[in-house]
C-alpha positions in Angstrom: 0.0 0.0 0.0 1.2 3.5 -0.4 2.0 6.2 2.0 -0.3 8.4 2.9 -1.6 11.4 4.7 -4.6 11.9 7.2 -5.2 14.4 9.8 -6.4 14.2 13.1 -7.8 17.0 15.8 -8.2 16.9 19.1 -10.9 19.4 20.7 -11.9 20.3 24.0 -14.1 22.8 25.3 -14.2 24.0 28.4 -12.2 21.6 31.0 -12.3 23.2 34.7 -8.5 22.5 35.6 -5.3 21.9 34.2 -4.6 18.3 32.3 -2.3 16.6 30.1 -3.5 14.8 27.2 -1.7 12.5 25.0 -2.6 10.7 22.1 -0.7 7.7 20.7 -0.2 5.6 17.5 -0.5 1.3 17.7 -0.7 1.5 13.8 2.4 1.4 11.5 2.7 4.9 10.9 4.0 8.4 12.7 2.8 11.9 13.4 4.2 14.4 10.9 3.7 18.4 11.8 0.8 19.7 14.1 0.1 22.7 16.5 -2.5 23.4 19.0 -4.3 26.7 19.9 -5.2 27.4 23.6 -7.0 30.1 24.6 -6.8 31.3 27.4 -3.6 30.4 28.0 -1.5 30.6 31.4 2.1 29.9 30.2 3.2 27.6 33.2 0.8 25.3 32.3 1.2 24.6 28.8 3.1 22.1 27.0 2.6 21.2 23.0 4.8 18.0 21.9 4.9 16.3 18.9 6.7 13.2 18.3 6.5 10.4 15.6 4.1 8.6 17.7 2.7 10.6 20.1 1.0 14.3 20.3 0.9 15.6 23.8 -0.7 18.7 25.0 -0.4 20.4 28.5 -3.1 22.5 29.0 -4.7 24.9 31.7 -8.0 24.9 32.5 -9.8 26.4 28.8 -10.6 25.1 25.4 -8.5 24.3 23.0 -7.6 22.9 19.2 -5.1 20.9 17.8 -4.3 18.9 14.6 -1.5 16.9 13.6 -0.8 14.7 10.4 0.1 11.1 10.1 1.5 9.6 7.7 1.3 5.9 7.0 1.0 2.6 4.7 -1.8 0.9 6.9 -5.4 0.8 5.6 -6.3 1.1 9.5 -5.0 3.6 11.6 -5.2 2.7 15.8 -4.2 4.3 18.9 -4.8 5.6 22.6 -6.2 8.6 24.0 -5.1 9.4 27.6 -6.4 12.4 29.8 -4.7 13.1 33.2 -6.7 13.8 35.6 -10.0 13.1 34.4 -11.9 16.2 33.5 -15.1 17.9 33.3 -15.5 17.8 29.3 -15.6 15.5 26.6 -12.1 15.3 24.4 -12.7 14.5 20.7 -10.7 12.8 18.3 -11.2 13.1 14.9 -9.3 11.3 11.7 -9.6 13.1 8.6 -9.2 12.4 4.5 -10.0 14.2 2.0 -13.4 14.3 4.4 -13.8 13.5 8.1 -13.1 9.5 8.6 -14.4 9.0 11.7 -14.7 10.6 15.7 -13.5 9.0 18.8 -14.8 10.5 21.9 -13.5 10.3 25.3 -16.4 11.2 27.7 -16.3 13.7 30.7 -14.2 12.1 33.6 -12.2 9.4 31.6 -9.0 9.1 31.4 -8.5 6.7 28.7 -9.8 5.0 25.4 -8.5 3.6 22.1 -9.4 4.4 18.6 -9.7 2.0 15.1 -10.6 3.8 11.7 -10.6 2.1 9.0 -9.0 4.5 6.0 -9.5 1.8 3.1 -11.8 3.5 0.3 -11.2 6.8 1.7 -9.2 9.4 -0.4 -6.2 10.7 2.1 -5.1 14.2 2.0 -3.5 16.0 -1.0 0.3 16.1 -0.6 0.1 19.8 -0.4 -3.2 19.5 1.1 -1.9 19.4 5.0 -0.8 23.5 5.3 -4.8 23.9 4.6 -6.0 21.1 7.0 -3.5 22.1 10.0 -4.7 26.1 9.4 -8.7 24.5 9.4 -8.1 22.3 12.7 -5.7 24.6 14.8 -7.4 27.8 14.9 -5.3 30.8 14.6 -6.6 33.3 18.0 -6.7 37.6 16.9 -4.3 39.3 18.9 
């Protein structure tokens, strides 16, 4: 199979106090260029990491967005969502295409779940395609 590339966001709206979250590959494949958006923001608190298979975020208590993309040769792509501590929200995980794949939630006061999507018959991102999903999924705050 050919390499491709997907996307995938994280979102969370709302949480009440600080929490690291972390989301991890079991698929063949690795993370390639992301960012997250927090508002509001409270710099001690705040941590943004993005390795071939994982995409950690350190946030504050607030809302934020995030995207990364992932590159791979497997027609499913797997992994782990972990929130620590548990937290008032929902997070949401979602895998994109060309079009959304499929949506992963982790419900209010979980701290972990794991993902399986399927990407067979659906068209991955354009190779030049990821700039305009990362600036679509990480939203860019006014100053």
């Amino acid at each position: 199979m050919a390499v491709n590339l997907y996307g995938l966001s994280i979102a969370v709206n709302g949480a009440s106090a600080t929490a690291y979250y972390n989301v991890s590959l079991a698929s063949a494949g690795k993370f390639v260029e992301g960012g997250v958006t927090i508002y509001p923001t409270a710099t001690a608190a705040t941590l943004v990491s993005i390795y071939s298979s994982s995409f950690a975020v350190n946030a504050p208590a607030s809302s934020f967005g995030g995207g990364t993309t992932i590159s791979t040769d497997a027609s499913v792509v797997t992994g782990r969502v972990m929130v620590s501590p548990a937290i008032n929200v929902d997070t949401v995980v979602t895998l994109y295409g060309t079009n959304e794949i499929g949506s992963f939630t982790l419900k209010a006061g979980q701290t972990s779940g794991n993902f399986e999507w399927n990407v067979s018959g659906h068209p991955a991102l354009p190779p030049d395609g990821t700039e305009d999903f990362l600036g679509r999924t990480v939203p860019k705050l006014d100053p």
